[in-house]
C-alpha positions as CSV (number, residue, x, y, z in Angstrom):
1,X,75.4,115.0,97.6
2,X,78.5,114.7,100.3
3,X,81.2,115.8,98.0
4,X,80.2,119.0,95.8
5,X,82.6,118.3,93.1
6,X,81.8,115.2,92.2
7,X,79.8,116.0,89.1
8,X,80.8,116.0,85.5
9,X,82.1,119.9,85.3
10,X,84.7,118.4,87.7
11,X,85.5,114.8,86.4
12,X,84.6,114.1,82.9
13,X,84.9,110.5,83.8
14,X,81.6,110.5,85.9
15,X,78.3,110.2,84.2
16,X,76.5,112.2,86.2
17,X,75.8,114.7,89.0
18,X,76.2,113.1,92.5
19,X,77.5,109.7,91.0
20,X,80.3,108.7,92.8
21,X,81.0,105.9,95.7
22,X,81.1,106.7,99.3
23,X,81.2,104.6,102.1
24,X,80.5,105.5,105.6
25,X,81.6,103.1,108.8
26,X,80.1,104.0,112.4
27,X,83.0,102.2,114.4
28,X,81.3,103.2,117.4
29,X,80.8,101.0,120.8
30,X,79.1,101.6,124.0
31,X,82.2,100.8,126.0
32,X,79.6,99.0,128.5
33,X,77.9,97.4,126.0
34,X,81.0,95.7,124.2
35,X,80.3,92.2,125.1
36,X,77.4,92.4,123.3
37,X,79.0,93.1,119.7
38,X,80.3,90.6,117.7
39,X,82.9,91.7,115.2
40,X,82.3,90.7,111.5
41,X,83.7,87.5,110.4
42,X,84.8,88.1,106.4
43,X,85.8,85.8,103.9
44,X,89.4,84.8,103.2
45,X,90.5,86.7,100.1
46,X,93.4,85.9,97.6
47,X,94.6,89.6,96.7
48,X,97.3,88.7,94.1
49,X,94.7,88.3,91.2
50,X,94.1,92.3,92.4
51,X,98.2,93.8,92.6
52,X,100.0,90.9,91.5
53,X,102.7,93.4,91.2
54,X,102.9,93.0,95.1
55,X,103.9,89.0,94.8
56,X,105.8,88.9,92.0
57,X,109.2,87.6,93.1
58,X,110.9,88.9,90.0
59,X,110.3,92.4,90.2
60,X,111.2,92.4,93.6
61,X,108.0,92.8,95.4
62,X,106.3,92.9,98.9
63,X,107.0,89.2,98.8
64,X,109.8,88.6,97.2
């Protein structure tokens, strides 16, 4: 387990010991080897469905 506390005598909310999401990026690049890396090409993403909050122009947000 990474993170000790992240069992249910901590955080009610999980359902059990070691259950929690981690995510671990090795950035890392052999400066002499950089030509041969190809950066990840991702998918073009709409975020208002996710914080519409951001884009609405009548609450004054991000965007508006």
């Amino acid at each position: 387990m990474l993170d000790s506390s992240q069992q249910p005598a901590y955080n009610p909310e999980l359902p059990g010991k070691g259950v929690s999401c981690k995510t671990i990026f090795d950035c890392t690049v052999p400066w002499h080897m950089k030509d041969e890396f190809k950066r990840a090409e991702f998918m073009e993403v709409d975020p208002r469905p996710f914080a519409p909050q951001l884009f609405d122009k009548a609450q004054g947000g991000a965007h508006g």
